[in-house]
N, CA, C and O atoms as a Maestro MAE file, in Angstrom:
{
 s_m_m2io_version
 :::
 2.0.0
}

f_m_ct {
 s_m_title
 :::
 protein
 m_atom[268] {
  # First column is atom index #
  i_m_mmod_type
  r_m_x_coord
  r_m_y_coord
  r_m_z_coord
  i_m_residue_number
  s_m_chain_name
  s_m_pdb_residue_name
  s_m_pdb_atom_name
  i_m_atomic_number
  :::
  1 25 105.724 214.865 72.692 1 A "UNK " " N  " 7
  2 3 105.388 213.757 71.821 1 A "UNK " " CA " 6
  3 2 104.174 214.147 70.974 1 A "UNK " " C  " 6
  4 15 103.296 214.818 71.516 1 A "UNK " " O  " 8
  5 25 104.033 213.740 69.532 2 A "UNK " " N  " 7
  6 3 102.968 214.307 68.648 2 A "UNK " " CA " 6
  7 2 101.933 213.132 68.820 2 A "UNK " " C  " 6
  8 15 102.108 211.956 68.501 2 A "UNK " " O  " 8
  9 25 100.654 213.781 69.474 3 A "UNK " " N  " 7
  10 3 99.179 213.110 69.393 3 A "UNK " " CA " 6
  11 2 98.771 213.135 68.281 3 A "UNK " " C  " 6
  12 15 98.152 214.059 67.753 3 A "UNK " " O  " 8
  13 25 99.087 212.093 67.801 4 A "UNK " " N  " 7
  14 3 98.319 211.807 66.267 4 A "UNK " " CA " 6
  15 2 96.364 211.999 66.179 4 A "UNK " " C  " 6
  16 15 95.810 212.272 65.114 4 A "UNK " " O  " 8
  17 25 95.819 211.852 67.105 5 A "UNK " " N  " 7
  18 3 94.580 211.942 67.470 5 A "UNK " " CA " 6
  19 2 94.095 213.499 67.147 5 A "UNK " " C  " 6
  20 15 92.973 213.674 66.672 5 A "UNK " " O  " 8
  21 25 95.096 214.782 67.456 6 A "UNK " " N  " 7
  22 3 94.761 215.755 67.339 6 A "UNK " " CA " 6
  23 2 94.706 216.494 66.174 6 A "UNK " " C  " 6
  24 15 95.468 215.952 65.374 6 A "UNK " " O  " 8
  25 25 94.143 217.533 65.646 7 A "UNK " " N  " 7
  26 3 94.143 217.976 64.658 7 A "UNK " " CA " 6
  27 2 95.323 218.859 63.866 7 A "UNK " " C  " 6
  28 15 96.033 219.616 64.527 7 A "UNK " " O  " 8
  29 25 95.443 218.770 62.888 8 A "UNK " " N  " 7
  30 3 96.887 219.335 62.683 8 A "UNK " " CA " 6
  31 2 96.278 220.410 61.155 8 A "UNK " " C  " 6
  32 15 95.452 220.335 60.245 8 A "UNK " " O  " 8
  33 25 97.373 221.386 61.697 9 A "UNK " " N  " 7
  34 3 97.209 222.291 60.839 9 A "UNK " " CA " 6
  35 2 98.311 222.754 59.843 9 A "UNK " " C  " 6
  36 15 99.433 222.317 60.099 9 A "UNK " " O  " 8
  37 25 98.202 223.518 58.812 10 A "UNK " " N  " 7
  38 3 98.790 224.565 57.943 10 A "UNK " " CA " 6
  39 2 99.721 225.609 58.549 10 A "UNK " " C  " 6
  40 15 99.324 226.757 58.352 10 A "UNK " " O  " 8
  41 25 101.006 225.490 59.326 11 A "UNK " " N  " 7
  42 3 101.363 226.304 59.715 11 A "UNK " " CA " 6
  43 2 102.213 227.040 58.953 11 A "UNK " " C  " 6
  44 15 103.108 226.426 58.374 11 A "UNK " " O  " 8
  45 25 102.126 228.389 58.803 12 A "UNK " " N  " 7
  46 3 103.578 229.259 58.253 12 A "UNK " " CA " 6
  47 2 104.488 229.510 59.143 12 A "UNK " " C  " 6
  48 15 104.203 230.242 60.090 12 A "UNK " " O  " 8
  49 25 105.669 228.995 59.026 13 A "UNK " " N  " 7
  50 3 106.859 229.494 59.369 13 A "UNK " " CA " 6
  51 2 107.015 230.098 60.032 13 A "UNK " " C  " 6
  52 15 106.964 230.066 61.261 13 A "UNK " " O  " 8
  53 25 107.392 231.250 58.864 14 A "UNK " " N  " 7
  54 3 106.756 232.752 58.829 14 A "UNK " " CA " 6
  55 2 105.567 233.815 58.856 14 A "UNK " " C  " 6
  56 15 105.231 234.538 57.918 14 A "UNK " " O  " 8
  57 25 105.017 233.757 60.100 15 A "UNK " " N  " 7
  58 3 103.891 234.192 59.955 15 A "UNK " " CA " 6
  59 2 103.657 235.191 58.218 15 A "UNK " " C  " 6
  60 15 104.458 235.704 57.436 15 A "UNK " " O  " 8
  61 25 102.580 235.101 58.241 16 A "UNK " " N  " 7
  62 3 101.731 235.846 57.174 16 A "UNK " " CA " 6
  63 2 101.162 237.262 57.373 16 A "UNK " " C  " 6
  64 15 100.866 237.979 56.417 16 A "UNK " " O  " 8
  65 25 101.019 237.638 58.687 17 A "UNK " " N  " 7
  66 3 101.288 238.597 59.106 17 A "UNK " " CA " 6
  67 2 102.327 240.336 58.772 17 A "UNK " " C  " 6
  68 15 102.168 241.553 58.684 17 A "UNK " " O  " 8
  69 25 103.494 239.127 58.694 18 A "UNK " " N  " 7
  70 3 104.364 239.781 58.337 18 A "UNK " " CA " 6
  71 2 104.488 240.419 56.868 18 A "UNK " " C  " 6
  72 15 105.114 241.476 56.792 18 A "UNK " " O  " 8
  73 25 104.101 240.024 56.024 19 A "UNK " " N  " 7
  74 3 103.859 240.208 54.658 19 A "UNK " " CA " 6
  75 2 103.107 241.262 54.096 19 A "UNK " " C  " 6
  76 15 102.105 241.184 53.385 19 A "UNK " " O  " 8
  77 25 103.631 242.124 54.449 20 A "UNK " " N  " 7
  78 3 102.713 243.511 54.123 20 A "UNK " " CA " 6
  79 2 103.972 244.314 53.939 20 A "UNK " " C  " 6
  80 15 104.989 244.154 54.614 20 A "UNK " " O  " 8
  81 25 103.796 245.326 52.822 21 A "UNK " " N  " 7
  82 3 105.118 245.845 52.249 21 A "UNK " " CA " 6
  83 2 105.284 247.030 53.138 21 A "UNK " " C  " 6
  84 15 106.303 247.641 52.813 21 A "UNK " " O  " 8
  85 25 104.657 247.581 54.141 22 A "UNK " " N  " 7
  86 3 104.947 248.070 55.080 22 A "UNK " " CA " 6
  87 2 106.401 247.570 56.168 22 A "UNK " " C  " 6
  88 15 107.411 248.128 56.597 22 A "UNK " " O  " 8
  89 25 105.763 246.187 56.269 23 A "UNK " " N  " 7
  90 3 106.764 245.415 57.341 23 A "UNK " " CA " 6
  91 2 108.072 244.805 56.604 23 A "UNK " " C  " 6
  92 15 109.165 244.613 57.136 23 A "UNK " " O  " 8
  93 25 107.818 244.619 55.649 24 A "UNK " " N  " 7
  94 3 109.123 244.529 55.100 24 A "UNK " " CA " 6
  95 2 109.964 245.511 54.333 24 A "UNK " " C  " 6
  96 15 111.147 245.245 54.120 24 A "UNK " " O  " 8
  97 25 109.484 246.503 53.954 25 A "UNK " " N  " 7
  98 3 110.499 247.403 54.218 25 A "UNK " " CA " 6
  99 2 111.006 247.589 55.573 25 A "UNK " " C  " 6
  100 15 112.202 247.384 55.782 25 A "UNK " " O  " 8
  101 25 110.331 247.906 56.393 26 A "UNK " " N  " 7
  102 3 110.751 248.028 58.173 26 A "UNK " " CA " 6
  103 2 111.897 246.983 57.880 26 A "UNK " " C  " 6
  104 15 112.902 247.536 58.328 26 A "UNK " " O  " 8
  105 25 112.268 245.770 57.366 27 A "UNK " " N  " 7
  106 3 112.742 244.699 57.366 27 A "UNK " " CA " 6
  107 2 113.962 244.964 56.190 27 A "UNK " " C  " 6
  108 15 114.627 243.947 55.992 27 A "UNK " " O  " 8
  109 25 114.263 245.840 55.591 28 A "UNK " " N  " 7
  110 3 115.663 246.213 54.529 28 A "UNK " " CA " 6
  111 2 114.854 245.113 53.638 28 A "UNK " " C  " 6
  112 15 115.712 244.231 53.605 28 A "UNK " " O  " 8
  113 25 113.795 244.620 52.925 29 A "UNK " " N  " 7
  114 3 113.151 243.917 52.044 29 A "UNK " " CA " 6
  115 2 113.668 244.911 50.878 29 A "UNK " " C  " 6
  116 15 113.533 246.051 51.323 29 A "UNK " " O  " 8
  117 25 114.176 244.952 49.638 30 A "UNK " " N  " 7
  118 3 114.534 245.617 48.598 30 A "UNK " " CA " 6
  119 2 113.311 245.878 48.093 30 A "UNK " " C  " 6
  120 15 112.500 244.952 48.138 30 A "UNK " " O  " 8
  121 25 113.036 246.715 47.710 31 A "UNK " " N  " 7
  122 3 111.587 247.420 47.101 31 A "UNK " " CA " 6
  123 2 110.979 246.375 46.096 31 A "UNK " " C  " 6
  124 15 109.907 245.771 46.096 31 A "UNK " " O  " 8
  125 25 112.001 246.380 45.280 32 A "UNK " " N  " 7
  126 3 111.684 245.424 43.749 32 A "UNK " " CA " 6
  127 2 111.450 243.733 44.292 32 A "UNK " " C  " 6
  128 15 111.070 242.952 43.419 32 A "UNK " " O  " 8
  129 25 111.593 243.379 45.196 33 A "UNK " " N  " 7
  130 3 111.095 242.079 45.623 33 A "UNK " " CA " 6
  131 2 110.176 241.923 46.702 33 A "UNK " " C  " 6
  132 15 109.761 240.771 46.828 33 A "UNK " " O  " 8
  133 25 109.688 242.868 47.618 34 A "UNK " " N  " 7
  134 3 108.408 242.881 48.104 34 A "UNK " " CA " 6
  135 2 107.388 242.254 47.262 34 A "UNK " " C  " 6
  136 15 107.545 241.061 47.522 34 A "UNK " " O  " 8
  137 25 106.675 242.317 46.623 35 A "UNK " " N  " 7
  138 3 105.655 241.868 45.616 35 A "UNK " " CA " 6
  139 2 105.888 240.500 45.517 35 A "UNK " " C  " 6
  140 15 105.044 239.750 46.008 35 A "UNK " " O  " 8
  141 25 107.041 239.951 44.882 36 A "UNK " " N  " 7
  142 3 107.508 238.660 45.146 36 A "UNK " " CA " 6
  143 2 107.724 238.095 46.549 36 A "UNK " " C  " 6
  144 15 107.478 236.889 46.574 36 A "UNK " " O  " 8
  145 25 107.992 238.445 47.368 37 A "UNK " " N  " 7
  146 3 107.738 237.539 48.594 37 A "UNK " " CA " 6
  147 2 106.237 237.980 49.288 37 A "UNK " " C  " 6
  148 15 106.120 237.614 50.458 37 A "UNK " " O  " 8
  149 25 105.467 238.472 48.905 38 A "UNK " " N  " 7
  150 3 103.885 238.598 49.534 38 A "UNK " " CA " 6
  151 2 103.616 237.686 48.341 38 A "UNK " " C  " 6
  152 15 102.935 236.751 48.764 38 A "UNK " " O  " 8
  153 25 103.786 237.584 47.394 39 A "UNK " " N  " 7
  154 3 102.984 236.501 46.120 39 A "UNK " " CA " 6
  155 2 103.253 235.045 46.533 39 A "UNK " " C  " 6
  156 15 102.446 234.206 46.134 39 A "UNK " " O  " 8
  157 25 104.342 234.626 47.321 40 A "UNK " " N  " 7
  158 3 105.409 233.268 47.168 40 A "UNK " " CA " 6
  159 2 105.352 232.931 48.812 40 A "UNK " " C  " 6
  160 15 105.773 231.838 49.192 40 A "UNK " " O  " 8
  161 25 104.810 233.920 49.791 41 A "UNK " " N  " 7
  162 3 105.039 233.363 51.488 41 A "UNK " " CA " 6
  163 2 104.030 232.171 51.808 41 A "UNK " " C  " 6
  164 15 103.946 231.583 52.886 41 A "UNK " " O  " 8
  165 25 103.261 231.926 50.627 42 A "UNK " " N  " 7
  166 3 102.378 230.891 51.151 42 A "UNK " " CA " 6
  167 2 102.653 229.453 50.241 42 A "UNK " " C  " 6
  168 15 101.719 228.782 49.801 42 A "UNK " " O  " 8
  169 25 104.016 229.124 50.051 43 A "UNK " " N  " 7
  170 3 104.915 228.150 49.255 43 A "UNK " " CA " 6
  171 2 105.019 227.328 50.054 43 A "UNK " " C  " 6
  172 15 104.858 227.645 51.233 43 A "UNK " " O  " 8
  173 25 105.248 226.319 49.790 44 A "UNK " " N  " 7
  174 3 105.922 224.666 50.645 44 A "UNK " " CA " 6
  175 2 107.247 225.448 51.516 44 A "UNK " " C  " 6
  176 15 107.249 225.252 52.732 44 A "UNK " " O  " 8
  177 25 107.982 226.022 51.135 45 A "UNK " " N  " 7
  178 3 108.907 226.278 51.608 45 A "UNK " " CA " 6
  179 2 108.864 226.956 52.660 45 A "UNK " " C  " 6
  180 15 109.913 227.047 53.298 45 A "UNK " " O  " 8
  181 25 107.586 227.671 53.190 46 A "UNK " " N  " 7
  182 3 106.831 228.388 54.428 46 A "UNK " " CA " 6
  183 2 106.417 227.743 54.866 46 A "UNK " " C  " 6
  184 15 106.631 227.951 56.061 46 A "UNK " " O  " 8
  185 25 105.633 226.611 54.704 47 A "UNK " " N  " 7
  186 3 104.528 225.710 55.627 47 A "UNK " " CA " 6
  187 2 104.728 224.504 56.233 47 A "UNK " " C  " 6
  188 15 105.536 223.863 55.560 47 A "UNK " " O  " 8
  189 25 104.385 223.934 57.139 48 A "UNK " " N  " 7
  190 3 104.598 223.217 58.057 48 A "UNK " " CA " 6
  191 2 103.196 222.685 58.759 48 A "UNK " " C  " 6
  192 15 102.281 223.337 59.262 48 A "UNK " " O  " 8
  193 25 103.374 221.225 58.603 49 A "UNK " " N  " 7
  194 3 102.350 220.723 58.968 49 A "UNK " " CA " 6
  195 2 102.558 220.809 60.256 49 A "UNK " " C  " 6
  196 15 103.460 220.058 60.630 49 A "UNK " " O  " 8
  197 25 101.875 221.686 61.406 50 A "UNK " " N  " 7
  198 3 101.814 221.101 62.920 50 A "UNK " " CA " 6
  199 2 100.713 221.325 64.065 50 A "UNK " " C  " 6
  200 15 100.118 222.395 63.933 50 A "UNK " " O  " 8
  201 25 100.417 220.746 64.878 51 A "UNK " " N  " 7
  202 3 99.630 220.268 65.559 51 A "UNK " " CA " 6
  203 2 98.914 221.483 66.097 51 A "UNK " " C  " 6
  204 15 99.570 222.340 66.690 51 A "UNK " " O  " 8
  205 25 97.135 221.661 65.869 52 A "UNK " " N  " 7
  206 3 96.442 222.469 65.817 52 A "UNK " " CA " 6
  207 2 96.803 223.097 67.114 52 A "UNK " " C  " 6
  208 15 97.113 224.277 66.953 52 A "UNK " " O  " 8
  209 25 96.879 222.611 68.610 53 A "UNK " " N  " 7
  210 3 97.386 223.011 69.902 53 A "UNK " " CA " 6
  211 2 98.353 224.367 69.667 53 A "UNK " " C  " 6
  212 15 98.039 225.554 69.757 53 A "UNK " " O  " 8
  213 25 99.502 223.820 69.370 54 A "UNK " " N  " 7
  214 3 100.475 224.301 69.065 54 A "UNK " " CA " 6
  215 2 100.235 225.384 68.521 54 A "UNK " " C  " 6
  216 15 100.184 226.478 69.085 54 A "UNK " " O  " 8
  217 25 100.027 225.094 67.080 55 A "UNK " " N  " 7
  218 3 100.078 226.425 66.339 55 A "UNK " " CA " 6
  219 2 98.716 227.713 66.819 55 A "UNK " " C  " 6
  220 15 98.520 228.783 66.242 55 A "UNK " " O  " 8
  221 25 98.040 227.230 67.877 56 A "UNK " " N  " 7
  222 3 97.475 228.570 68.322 56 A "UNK " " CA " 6
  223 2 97.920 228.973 68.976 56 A "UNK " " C  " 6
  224 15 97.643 230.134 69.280 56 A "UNK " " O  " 8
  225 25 99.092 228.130 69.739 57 A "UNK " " N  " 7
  226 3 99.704 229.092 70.909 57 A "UNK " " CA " 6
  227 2 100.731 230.127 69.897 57 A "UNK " " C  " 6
  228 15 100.972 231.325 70.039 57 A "UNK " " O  " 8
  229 25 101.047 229.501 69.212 58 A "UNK " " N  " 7
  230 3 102.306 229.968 68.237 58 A "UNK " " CA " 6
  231 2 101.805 231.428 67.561 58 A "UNK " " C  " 6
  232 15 102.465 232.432 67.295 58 A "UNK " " O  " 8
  233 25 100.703 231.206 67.430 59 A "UNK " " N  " 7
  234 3 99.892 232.458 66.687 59 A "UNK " " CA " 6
  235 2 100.641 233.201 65.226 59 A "UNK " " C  " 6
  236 15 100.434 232.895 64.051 59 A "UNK " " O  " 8
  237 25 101.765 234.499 65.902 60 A "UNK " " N  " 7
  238 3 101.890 235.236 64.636 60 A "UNK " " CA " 6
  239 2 103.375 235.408 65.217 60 A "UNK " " C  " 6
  240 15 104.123 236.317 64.861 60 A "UNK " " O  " 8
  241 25 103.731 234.356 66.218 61 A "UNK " " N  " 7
  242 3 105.189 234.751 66.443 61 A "UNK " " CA " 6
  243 2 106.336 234.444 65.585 61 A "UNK " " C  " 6
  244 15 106.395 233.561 64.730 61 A "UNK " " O  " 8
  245 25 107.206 235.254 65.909 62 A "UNK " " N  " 7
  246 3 108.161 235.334 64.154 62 A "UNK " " CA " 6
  247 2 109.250 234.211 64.704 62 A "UNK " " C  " 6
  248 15 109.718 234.023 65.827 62 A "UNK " " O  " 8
  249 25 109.445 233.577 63.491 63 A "UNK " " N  " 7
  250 3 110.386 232.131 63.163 63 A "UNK " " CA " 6
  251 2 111.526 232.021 64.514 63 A "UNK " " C  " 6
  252 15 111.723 231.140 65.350 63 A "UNK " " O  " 8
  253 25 112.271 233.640 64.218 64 A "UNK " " N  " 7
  254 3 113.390 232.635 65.219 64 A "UNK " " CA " 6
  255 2 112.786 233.334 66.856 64 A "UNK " " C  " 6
  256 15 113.561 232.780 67.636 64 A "UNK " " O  " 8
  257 25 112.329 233.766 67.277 65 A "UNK " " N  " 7
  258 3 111.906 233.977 68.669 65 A "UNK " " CA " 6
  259 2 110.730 232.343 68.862 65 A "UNK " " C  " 6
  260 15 110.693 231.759 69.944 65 A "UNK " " O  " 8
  261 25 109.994 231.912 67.790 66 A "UNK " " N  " 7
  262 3 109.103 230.730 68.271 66 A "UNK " " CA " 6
  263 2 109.918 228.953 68.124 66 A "UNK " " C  " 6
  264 15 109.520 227.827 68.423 66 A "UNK " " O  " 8
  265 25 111.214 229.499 67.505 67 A "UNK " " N  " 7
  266 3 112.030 228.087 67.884 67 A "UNK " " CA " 6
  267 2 113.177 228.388 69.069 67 A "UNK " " C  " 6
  268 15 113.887 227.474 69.488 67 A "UNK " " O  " 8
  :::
 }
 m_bond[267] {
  # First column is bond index #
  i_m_from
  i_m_to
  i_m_order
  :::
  1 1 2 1
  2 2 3 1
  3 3 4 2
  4 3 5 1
  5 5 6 1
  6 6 7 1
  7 7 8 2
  8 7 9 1
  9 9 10 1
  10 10 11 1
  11 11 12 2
  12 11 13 1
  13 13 14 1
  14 14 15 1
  15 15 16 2
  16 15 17 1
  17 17 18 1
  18 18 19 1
  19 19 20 2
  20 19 21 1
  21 21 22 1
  22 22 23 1
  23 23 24 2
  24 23 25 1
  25 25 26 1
  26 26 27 1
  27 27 28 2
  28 27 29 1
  29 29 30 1
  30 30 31 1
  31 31 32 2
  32 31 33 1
  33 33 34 1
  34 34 35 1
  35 35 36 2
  36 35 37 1
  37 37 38 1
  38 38 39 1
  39 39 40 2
  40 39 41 1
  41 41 42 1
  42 42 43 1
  43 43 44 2
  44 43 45 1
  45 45 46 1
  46 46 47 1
  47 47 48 2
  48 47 49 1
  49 49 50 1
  50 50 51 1
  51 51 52 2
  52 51 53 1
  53 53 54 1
  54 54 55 1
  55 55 56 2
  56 55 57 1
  57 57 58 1
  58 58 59 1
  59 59 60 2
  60 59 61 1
  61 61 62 1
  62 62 63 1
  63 63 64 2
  64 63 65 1
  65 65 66 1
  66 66 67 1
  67 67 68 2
  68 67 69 1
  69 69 70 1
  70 70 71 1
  71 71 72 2
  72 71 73 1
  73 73 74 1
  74 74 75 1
  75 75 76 2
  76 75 77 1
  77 77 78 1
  78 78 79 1
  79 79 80 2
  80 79 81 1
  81 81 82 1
  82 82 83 1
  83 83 84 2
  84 83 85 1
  85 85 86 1
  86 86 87 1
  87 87 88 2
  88 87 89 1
  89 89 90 1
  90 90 91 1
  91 91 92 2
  92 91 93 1
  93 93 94 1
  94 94 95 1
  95 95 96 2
  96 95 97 1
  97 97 98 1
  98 98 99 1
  99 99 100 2
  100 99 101 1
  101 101 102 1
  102 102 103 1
  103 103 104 2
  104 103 105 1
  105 105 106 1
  106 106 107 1
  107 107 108 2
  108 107 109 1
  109 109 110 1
  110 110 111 1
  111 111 112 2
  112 111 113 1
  113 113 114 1
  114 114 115 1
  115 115 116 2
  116 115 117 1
  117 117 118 1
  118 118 119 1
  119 119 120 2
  120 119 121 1
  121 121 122 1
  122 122 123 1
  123 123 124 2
  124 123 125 1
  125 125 126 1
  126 126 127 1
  127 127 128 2
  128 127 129 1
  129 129 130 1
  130 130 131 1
  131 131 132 2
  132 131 133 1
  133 133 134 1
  134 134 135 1
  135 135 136 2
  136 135 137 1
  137 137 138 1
  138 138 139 1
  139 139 140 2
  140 139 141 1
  141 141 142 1
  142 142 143 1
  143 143 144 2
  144 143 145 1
  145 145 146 1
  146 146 147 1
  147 147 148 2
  148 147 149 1
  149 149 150 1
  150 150 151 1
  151 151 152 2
  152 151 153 1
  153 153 154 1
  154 154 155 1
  155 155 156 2
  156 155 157 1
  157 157 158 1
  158 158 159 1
  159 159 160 2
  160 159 161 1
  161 161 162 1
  162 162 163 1
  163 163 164 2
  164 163 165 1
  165 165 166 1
  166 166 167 1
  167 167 168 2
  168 167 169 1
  169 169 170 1
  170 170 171 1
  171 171 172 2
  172 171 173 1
  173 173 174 1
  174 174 175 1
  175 175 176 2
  176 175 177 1
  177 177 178 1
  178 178 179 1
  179 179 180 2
  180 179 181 1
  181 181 182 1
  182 182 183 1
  183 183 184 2
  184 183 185 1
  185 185 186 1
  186 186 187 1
  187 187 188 2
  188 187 189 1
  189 189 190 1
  190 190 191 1
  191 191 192 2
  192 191 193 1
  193 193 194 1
  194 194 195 1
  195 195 196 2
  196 195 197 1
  197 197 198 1
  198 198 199 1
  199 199 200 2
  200 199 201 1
  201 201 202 1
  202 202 203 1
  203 203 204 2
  204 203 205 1
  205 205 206 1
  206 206 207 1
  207 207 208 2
  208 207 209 1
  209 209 210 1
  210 210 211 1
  211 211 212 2
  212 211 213 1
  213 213 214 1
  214 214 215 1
  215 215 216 2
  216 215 217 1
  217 217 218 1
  218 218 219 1
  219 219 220 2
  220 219 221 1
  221 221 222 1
  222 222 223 1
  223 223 224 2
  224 223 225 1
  225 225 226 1
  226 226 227 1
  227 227 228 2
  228 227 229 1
  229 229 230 1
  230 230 231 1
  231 231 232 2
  232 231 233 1
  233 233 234 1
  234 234 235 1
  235 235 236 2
  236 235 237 1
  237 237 238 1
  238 238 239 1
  239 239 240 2
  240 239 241 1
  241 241 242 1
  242 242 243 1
  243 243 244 2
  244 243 245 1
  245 245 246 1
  246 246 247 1
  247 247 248 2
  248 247 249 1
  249 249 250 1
  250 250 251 1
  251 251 252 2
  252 251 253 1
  253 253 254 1
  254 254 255 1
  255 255 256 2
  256 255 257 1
  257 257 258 1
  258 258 259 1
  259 259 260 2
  260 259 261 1
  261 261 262 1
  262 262 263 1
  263 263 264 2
  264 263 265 1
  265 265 266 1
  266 266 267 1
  267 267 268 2
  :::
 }
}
């Protein structure tokens, strides 16, 4: 149940972590769009408001292993 009392944070998705053109190549990332997804990972479409608790346990774990 969400404690509204607690502090809530900025979470990415996708960690931010990940965003280094190192790791996404590791990741079949096409060369020519690296740049574009390190410019764009910090979009509405990454973030998620959730509960400060949480997202430290959550840390830098990647999307589908932390759902």
């Amino acid at each position: 149940m969400l404690d509204f009392r607690n502090e809530f944070h900025e979470d990415h998705i996708y960690p931010g972590s990940l965003f280094t053109k190192r790791k996404l190549l590791k990741r079949n990332v096409p060369k020519d769009e690296i740049d574009e997804c390190i410019e764009n990972y910090n979009y509405i479409g990454s973030i998620q408001l959730l509960e400060g608790n949480i997202n430290r346990q959550k840390l830098d774990t990647e999307f589908d292993k932390w759902v």
